[in-house]
KEFIMI-258636 format. One line per 5 residues: number of its first residue (from 1); their letters; for each residue x, y, z of C-alpha. Coordinates in Angstrom, 2 decimals. Layout:
NUM> A> X Y Z | ... $
//
This chain:
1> XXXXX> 150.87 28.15 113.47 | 147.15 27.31 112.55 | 144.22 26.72 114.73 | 143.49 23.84 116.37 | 139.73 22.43 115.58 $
6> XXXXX> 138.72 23.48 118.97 | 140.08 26.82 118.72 | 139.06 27.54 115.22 | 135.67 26.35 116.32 | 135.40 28.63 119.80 $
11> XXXXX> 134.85 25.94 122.13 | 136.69 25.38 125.33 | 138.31 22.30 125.61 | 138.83 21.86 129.02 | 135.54 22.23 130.01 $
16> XXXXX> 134.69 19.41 127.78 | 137.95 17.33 129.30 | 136.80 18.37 133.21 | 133.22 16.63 132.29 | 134.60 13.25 130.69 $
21> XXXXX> 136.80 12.84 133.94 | 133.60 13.61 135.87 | 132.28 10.13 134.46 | 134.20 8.33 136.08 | 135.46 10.62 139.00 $
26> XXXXX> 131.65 11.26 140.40 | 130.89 7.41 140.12 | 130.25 6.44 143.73 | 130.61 3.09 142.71 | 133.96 3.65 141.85 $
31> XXXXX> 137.07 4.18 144.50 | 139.05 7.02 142.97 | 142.46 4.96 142.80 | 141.04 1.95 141.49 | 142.68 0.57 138.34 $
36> XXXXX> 139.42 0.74 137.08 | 139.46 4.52 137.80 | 143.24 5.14 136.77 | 143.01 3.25 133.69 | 140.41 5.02 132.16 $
41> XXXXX> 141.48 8.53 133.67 | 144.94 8.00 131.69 | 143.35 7.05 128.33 | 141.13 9.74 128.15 | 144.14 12.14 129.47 $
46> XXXXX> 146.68 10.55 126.51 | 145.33 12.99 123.85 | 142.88 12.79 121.04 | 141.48 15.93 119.56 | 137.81 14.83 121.25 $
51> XXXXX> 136.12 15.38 117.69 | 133.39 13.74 118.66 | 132.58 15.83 121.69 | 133.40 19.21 119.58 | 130.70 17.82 117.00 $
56> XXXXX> 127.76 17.66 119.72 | 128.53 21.31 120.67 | 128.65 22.69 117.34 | 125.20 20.69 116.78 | 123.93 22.28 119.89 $
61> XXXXX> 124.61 26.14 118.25 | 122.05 25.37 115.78 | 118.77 25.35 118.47 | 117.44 28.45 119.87 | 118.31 26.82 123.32 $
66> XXXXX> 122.44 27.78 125.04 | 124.49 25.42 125.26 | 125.01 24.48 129.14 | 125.90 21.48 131.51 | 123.68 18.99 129.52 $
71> XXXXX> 125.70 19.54 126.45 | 129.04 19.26 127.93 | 127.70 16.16 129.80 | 126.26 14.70 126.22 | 129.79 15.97 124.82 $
76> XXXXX> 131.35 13.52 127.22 | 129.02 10.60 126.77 | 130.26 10.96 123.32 | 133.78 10.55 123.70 | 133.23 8.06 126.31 $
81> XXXXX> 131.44 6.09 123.71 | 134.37 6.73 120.72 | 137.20 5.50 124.09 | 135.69 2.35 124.89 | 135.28 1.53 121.09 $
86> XXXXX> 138.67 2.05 120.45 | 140.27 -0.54 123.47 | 137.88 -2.78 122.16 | 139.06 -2.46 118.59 | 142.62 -3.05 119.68 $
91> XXXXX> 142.31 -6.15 121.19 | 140.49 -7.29 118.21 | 143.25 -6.30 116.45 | 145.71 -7.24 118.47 | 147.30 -3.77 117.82 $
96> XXXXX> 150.33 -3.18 120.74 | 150.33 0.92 120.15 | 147.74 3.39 120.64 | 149.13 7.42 119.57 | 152.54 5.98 119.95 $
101> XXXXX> 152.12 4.10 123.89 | 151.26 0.97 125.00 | 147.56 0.09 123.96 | 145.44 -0.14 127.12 | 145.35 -4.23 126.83 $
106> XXXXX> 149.04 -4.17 126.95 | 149.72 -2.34 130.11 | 146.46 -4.23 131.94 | 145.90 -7.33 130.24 | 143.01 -8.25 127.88 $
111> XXXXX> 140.79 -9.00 130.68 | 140.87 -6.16 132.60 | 140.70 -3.68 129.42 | 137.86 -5.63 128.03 | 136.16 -4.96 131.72 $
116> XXXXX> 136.84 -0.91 131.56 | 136.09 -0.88 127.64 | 132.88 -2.97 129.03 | 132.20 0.01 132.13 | 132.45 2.50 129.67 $
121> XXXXX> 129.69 1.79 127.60 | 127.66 1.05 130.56 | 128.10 4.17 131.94 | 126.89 5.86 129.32 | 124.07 4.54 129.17 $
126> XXXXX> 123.69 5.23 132.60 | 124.21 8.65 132.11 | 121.70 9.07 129.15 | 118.90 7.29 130.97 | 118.72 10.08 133.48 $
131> XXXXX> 117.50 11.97 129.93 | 115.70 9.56 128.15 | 112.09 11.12 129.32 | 109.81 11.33 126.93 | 110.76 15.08 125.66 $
136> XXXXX> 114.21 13.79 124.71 | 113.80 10.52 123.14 | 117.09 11.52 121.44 | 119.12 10.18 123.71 | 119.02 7.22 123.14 $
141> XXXXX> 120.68 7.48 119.50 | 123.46 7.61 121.34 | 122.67 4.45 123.68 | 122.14 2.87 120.43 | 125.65 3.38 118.98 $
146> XXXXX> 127.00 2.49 121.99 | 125.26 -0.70 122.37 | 124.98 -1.86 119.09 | 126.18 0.30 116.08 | 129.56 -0.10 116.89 $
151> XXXXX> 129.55 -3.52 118.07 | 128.12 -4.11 114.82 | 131.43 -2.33 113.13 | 133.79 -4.13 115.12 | 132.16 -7.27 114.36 $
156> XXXXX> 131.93 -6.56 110.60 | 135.44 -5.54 110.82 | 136.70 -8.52 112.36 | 134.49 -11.43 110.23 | 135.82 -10.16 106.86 $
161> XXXXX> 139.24 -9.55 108.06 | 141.71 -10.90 105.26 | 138.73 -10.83 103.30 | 139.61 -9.98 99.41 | 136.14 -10.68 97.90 $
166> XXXXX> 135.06 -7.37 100.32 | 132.45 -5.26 98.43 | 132.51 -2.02 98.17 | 129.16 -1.45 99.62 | 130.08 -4.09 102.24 $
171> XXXXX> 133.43 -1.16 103.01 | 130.95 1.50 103.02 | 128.59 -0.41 105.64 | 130.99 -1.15 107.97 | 132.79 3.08 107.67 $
176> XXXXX> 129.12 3.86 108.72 | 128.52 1.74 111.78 | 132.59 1.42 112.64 | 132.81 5.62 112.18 | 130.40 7.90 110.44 $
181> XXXXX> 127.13 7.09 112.37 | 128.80 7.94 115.72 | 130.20 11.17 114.05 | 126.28 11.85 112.62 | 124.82 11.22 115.61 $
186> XXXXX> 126.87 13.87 118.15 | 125.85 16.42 115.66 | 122.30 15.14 115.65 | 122.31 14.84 119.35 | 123.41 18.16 120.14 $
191> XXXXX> 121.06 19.73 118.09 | 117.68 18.11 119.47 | 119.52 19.13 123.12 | 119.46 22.71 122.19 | 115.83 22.64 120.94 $
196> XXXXX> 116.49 22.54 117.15 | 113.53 21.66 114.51 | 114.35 17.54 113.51 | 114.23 18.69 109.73 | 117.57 20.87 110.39 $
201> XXXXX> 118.61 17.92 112.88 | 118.24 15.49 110.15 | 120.33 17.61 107.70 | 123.01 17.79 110.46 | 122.90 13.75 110.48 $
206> XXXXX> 123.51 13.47 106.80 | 126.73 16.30 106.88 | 128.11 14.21 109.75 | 127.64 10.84 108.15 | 129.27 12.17 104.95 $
211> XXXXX> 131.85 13.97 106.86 | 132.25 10.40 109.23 | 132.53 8.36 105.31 | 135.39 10.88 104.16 | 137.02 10.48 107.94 $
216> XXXXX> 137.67 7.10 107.65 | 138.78 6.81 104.22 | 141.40 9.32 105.08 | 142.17 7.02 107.88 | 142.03 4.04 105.87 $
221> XXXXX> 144.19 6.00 103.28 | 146.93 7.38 106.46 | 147.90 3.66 106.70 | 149.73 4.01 103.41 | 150.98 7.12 103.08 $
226> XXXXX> 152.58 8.09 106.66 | 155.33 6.85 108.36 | 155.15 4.54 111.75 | 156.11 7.91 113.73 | 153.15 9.88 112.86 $
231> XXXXX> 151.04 6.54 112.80 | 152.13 6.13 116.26 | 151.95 2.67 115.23 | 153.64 0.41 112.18 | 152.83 1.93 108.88 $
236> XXXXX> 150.55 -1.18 107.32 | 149.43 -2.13 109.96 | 145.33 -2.47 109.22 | 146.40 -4.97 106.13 | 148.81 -6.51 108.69 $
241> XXXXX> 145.66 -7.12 110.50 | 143.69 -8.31 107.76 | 141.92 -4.98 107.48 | 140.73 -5.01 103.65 | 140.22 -1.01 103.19 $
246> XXXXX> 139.51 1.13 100.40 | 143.23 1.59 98.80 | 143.47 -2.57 99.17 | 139.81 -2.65 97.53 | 141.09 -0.33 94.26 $
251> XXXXX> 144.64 -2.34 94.07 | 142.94 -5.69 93.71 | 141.40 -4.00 90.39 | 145.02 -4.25 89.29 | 145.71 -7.48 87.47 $
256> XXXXX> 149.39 -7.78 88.54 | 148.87 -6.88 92.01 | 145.78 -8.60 92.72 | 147.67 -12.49 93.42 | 150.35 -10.54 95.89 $
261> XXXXX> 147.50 -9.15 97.94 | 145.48 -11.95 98.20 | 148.74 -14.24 99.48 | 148.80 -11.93 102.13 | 147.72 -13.43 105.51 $
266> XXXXX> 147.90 -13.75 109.32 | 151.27 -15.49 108.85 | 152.78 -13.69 106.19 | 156.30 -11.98 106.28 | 157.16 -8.57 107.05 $
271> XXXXX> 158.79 -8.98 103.59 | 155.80 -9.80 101.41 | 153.84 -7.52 103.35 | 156.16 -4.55 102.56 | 156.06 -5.35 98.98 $
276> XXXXX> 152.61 -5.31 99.00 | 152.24 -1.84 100.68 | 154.83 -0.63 98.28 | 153.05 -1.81 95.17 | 149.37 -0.08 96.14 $
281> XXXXX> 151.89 3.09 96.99 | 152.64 3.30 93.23 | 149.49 2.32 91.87 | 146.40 4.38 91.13 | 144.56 3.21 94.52 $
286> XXXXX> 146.04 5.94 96.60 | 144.75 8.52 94.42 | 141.24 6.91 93.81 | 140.55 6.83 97.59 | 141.38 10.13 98.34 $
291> XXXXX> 138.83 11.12 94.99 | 136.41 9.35 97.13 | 137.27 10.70 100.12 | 136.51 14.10 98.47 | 133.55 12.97 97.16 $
296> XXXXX> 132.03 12.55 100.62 | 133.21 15.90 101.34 | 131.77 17.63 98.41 | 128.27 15.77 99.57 | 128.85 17.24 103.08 $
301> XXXXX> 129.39 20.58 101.49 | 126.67 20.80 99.66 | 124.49 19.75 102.93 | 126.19 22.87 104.76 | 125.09 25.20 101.70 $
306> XXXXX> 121.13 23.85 102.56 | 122.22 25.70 106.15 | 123.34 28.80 105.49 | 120.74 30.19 106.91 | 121.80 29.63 110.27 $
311> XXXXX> 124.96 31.45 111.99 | 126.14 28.55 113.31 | 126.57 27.13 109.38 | 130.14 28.56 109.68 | 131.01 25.76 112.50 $
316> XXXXX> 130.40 23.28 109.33 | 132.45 25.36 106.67 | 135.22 25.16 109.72 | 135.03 21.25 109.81 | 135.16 21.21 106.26 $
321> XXXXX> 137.70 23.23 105.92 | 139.55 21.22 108.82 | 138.92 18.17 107.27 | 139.52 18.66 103.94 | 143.47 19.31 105.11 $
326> XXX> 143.68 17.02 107.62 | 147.24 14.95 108.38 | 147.85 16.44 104.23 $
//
């Protein structure tokens, strides 16, 4: 049976896990069986591999610092960040699953998800101000993403949804802010926490924003290619919200597909929406995302090559590796 990321990376896990429950557990502000506390203790207990979190300790192997209790907090910040994004991102999209359960919003209601998506982010930034002197000015990349990048994605995301005249730059823009800059930045982040020279910080930056591109074009690509079981939602369902992603952006190239895709809408039947999905399944889009896809991962490769001159450059042939076979 092969390695799971955090394994084949050396990094324990549930140290990581006991910090992101600290968050929330060690707010005094918080009474420990409040919803507020229970809801977000049982999202960030549901699962996830906590990429983002491994990313911001494999940055931190590249300073001369060890890694210790800053990095593990930072490591949680991080997936505290990627948590609250995602209940915000299925309200938007009025998605009822989340890994195969009930999306947060479901089980509480929209206002009381939007509230803990809402605490979240704020206690982050709570949590990074206690850092933000002025020898670690770093931090607050991450307050950034929390408080603006990915707004800025979900936003994006949500004013061009069923939109068919969707450029390709305009896909790329959103990956970034939606996905890849988050990814970039836990590398980045970890580094400078570990004491690591910005030149090799920035290089870890570009790998991750690459990496972050290829992520969510596999994502995007996932959509059509697995079924509602390992979705752990409906197979189609970011076109069913009006999510125009790379494999819709290639089909509407096609002449005889093009008029079906753009009748697709809000109200459109499960019917014209499966012919749809089955039509970019035979065409050439499938295969001209996942060309992309590798694309992004041959950039991120050649990034890792730059930074073979540290030990820890194997931690980036191990997320390429990972990647590269990921959900395949």
């Amino acid at each position: 049976m092969p390695l799971k990321l955090h394994e084949a990376l050396d990094i324990n896990l549930d140290e990581i896990n006991r910090e992101i429950e600290n968050l929330v557990l060690k707010d005094r502000d918080v009474a420990a069986r409040s919803p507020l506390s229970q809801g977000i203790l049982e999202l960030v207990r549901s699962g996830g591999k906590r990429l983002r979190p491994l990313l911001v300790v494999v940055g931190s192997r590249f300073g001369p610092k060890p890694a210790g209790r800053r990095t593990l907090q930072l490591a949680a910040a991080a997936e505290f960040i990627h948590v609250a994004s995602l209940i915000h991102d299925d309200i938007i999209d009025g998605a009822e699953l989340r890994r195969g359960e009930p999306a947060l919003h479901m089980r509480t209601g929209i206002a009381p998800a939007v509230h803990i998506g809402n605490y979240m982010s704020a206690r982050v930034i709570e949590l990074l101000a206690r850092y933000a002197d002025n020898e670690q000015r770093y931090v607050h990349d991450l307050s950034a993403v929390a408080t603006a990048q990915l707004c800025l994605g979900e936003y994006q995301q949500m004013e061009h949804a069923f939109d068919y005249n969707l450029t390709l730059e305009q896909y790329l823009e959103k990956s970034i802010n939606k996905t890849a800059m988050l990814m970039a930045t836990c590398l980045r982040v970890g580094a400078l926490s570990s004491g690591c020279s910005n030149e090799t910080a920035d290089e870890l930056y570009a790998f991750g924003e690459a990496l972050g591109i290829s992520f969510q074009i596999q994502d995007d690509l996932l959509d059509f290619t697995q079924s509602s079981d390992a979705l752990g939602k409906p197979a189609g369902s970011d076109l069913r919200h009006g999510q125009v992603t790379l494999p819709v952006l290639f089909a509407l190239e096609d002449p005889a597909l093009a008029p079906q895709i753009r009748r697709i809408g809000p109200h459109s039947s499960e019917s014209e929406l499966a012919g749809v999905l089955e039509g970019i399944g035979q065409s050439s889009a499938l295969r001209r995302t996942e060309a992309v896809s590798q694309s992004y991962l041959d950039r991120a490769a050649a990034i890792a090559e730059r930074l073979k001159s540290h030990p820890a450059q194997s931690d980036l042939v191990t997320l390429l590796r990972y990647f590269a076979v990921r959900d395949r």
